[in-house]
N, C-alpha and C positions, 0 to 999 in steps of 0.2 A: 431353509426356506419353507419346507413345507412344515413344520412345526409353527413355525412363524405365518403361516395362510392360515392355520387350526386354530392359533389363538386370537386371530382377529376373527376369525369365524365363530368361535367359542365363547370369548373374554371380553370382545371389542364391544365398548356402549357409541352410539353415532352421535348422542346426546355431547356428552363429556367429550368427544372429538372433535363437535363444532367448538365449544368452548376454548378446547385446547390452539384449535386452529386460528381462532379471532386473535389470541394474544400477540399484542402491539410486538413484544419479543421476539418474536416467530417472524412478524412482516409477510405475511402467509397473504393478506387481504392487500397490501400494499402493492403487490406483484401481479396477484391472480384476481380475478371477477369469479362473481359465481350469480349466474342469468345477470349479467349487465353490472352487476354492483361489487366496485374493487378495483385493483389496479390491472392495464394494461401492458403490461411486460411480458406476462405470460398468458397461457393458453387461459381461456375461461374454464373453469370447471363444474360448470352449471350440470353436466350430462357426463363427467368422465367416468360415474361408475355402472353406467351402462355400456362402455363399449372398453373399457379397460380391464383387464383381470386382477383379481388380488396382487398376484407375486409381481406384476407389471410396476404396481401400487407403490410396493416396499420397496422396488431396487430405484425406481424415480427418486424418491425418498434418502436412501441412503447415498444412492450414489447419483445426481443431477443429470452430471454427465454419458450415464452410460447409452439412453436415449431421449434423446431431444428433439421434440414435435419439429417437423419441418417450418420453418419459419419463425424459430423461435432460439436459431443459435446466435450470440450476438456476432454482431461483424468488427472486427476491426480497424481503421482506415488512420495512417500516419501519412499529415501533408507536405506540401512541397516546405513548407516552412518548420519542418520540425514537430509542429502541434500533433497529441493523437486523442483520437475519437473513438468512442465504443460504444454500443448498445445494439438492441434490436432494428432489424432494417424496418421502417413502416412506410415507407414508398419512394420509388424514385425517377424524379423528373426530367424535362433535358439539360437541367442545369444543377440540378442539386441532390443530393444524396439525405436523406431524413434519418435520422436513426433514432430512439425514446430507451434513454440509460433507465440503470434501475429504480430510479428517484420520478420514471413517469416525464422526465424532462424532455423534450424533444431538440434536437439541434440540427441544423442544414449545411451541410456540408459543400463547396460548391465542388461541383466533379471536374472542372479541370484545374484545382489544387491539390486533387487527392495524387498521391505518389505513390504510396502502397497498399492493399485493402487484401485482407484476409480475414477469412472465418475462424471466430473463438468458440467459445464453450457456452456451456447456461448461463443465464445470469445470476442463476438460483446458486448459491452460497454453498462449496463444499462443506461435510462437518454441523451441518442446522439442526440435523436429529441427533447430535451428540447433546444437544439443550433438555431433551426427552428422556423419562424412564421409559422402558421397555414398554408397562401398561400404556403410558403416556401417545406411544408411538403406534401402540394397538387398536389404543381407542381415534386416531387422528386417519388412519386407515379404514377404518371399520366405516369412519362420517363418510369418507373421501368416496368407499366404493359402494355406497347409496344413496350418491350422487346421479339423479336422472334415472334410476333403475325403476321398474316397474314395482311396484309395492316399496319402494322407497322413499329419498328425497324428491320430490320433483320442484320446482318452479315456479310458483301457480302465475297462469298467463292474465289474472286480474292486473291490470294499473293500479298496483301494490308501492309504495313509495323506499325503494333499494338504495337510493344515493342521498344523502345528506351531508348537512354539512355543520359541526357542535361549535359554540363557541369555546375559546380558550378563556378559562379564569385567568386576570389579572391585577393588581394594583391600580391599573387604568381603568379598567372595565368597571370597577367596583366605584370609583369615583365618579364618572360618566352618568353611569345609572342613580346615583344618587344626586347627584346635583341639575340632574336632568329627570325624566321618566324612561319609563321601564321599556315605550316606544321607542324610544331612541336607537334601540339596538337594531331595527328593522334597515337602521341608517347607513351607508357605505363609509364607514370613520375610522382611520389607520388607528384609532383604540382597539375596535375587536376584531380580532384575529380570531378565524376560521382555519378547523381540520376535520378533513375527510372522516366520516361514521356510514356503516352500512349497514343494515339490515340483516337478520340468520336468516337462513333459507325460509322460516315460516312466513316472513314478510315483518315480525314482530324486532323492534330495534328496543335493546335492554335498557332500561336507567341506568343500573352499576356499573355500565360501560363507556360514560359518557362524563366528561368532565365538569365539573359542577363549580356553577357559581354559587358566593356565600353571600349575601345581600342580606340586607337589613333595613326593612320601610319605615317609616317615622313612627310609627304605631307601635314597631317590635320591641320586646327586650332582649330578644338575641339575633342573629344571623341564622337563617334557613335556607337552604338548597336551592337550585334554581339548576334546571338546564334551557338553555337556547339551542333552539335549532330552526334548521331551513333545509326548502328543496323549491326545484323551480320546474316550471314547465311551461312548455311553450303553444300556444293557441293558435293554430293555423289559419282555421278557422273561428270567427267569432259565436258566444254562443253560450247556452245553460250547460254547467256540469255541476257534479254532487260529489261533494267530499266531506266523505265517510270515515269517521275514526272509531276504532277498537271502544274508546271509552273519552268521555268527555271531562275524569273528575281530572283537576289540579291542571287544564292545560288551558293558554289561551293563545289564540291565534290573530295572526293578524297578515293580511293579502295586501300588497305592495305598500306596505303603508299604517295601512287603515284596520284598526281591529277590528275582526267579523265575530259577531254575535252565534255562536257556535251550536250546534245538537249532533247528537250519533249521527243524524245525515243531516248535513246543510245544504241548497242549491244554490252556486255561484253566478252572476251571470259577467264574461269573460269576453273580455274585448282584443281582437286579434294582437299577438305579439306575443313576449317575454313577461311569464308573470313569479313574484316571487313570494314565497307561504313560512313565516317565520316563526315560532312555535314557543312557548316559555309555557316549562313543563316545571309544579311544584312538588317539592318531595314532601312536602306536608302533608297534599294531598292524594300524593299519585305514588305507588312504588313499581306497581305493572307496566311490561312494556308498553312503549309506543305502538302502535300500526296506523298507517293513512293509506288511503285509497281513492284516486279521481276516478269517479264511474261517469258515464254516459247517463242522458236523460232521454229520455224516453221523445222525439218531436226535435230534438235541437239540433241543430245547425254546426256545432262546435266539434272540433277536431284538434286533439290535444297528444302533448307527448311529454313525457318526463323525462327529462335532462341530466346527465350524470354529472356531478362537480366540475 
């Protein structure tokens, strides 16, 4: 162990350990959040390498089960009819028992069917760092324990945009957009299918990490990249707010609907409710990440929050 604390203290890059960490393979983001963006199964890790020690790190890691954050072991519950249940417990009522398996599903269990209910293990997968080289596992510890530390990773508490949501390239999708326009995809239509994408701790969300559609306008002679995306937020208040992006080449936007006429900062003006912000991003023009950001305006009335998938 302590040779293994030396080289993650020595060898470990935090860089190549986000990387290693986002791989779909891993299901590393599918379980855990890190500040709000990710799945709900397990602990958020927005902050764990400010209160967690290195060797704490590696044996979570190697071994799931050795300890598990209170409230995070799943439960098991076998009914009066034979059926059995498992996940994480997420609340429970006078009549129902909730548990959210590893897939983020939630199920209700009614409590006078339950017949027997014991506590399991992690959900977390014995055997996951067998996927890992040694460096591999170095550098994915090194990310993990500058997590929230002081001079490390932090969070930043800007209205940074963490949860999205990429289209899936398909057959359908490709058709759709061509025999229709490129707006159409803003549309709620059992052709596009949507999956979960989040942001690296910088707030900055990759291209090469996001599924791309091949599209081809009337004008083209070949097929060029495309990604779709979306995120939503909710307006409590009605009101001006400014959405800010990293950079304006190759992206267009378009707000419940309606494409908005875009710059490095644009001011919206937003009417109380559910609003949705859906994004086509060109690789012709664009290879730098994504970043968005809803800022406040200066005199407005509006009161706004960003919604996870």
């Amino acid at each position: 162990m302590a040779a293994f604390v030396a080289d993650v203290r020595n060898k470990g890059d935090r860089v190549r350990g986000e990387a290693i960490y986002r791989r779909a393979s891993l299901s590393c983001m599918k379980c855990h959040a890190i500040g709000g963006a990710g799945g709900k199964v397990g602990p958020d890790m927005g902050s764990i390498g400010g209160s967690a020690q290195i060797d704490y790190l590696i044996e979570s890691l190697l071994d799931p089960n050795a300890k598990v954050k209170e409230g995070f072991h799943t439960v098991i519950v076998v009914t009066d009819d034979g059926k059995t249940f498992s996940g994480i417990k997420v609340r429970q009522t006078d009549s129902q028992l909730i548990l959210r398996n590893a897939e983020g599903i939630e199920t209700a269990v009614a409590l006078d069917s339950i017949d027997e209910q014991v506590n399991g293990t992690s959900l977390m997968p014995a055997g996951l760092s067998d996927k890992l080289t040694h460096q591999e596992l170095v550098d994915v510890v090194r990310f993990l324990s500058e997590l929230g530390k002081v001079g490390g990773l932090q969070v930043s508490r800007v209205r940074i945009v963490r949860n999205w949501q990429a289209l899936l390239p398909s057959g359908d999708v490709t058709y759709k957009l061509r025999r229709t326009r490129l707006a159409s995809v803003t549309e709620d239509d059992p052709a596009f299918v949507w999956q979960p994408a989040y942001s690296r701790v910088s707030g900055d969300l990759p291209l090469n990490d996001l599924p791309k559609v091949m599209y081809r306008g009337p004008f083209q002679k070949a097929p060029s990249g495309l990604n779709f995306l979306r995120f939503s937020l909710d307006a409590g208040t009605a009101g001006e707010v400014e959405l800010a992006l990293n950079s304006i080449d190759g992206v267009t936007v378009w707000l419940d609907g309606v494409q908005v006429e875009t710059a490095a900062r644009t001011t919206l003006n937003l009417k109380a409710g559910r609003h949705r912000f859906t994004l086509m991003v060109s690789h012709v023009e664009r290879t730098e990440p994504v970043q968005v950001q809803i800022n406040d305006v200066a005199g407005s009335k509006a009161q706004v929050q960003l919604l996870a998938n």
